[in-house]
C-alpha positions, 0 to 999 in steps of 0.5 A: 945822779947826773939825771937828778941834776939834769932835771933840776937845771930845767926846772928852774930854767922853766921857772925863769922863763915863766913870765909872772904877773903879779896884780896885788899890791899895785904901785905907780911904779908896777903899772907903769910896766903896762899900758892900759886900754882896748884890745881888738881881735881881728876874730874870737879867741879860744881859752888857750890863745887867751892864755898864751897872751897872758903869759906875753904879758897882754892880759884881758880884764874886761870883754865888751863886745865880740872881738874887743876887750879891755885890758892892759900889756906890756909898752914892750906890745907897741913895738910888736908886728900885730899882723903876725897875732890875732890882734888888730889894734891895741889901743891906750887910753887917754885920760879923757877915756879915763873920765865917766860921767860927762866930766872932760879934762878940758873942764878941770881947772887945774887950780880949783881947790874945792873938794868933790867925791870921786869912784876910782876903778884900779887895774887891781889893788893898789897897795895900802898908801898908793893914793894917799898924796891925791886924797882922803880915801873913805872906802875901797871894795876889791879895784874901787876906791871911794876917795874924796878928794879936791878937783885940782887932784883929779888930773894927776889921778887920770896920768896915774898908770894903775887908774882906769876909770875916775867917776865924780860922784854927784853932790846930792847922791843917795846911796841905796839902802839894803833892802831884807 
């Protein structure tokens, strides 16, 4: 009996260390635990180290080229001694780095009420009214999200923790057509 018990103690002491990163039904709040941007390792990393971050809560989303990765931590990353990782640098996105497409924030008025479609990429989905108070959301897919919006909003959108990359859609744009 003391045997049962004894393993039942450190199975739920297991469980509560566990760090869990739930990335579904994202708020402001959720993604504000993290920091997004690109991740540099000083060589590659195997599988298993890849997971071992994971579970410190540095999670690599996107691989861009040899050592780097994009991607989001914990803030609790910055405080961290890097030399004793296989991390270089962790460095954040501003939200100049958030805008694609040749669009600076320096050209954003920040009173300019006319209206423009924006691509919005999310760290993951966003929960069902998250971006309601920038827009007028017309279609999501997955981490996108088309919204239409007016331009005034785009700079609170760059400032919101779960974005990472907002792309004005150009006025006379023509989506494909599917082809059988």
């Amino acid at each position: 009996m003391k045997f049962v018990v004894l393993l039942i103690m450190m199975s739920l002491s297991l469980s509560f260390c566990k760090v869990s990163h739930q990335m579904t039904q994202l708020t402001e709040k959720k993604c504000g635990q993290y920091t997004y941007g690109r991740i540099e390792f000083k060589r590659s990393i195997t599988t298993e180290e890849k997971n071992q971050l994971s579970l410190q809560g540095l999670l690599m989303q996107d691989f861009i080229f040899e050592n780097i990765y994009l991607g989001l931590w914990y803030k609790s990353w910055g405080k961290k001694n890097l030399n004793k990782t296989a991390i270089r640098t962790l460095i954040p996105f501003s939200p100049d780095d958030k805008l694609a497409g040749g669009l600076l924030v320096r050209d954003i008025k920040a009173d300019d009420n006319s209206n423009c479609l924006i691509l919005i990429q999310t760290i993951g989905p966003l929960s069902k009214d998250e971006l309601n108070d920038y827009g007028l959301i017309i279609s999501s897919n997955d981490d996108f999200y088309k919204m239409e919006v007016q331009k005034r909003n785009i700079l609170p959108l760059l400032d919101h923790p779960c974005i990472k990359m907002v792309s004005l859609v150009k006025e006379d744009y023509i989506h494909d057509a599917k082809t059988n």
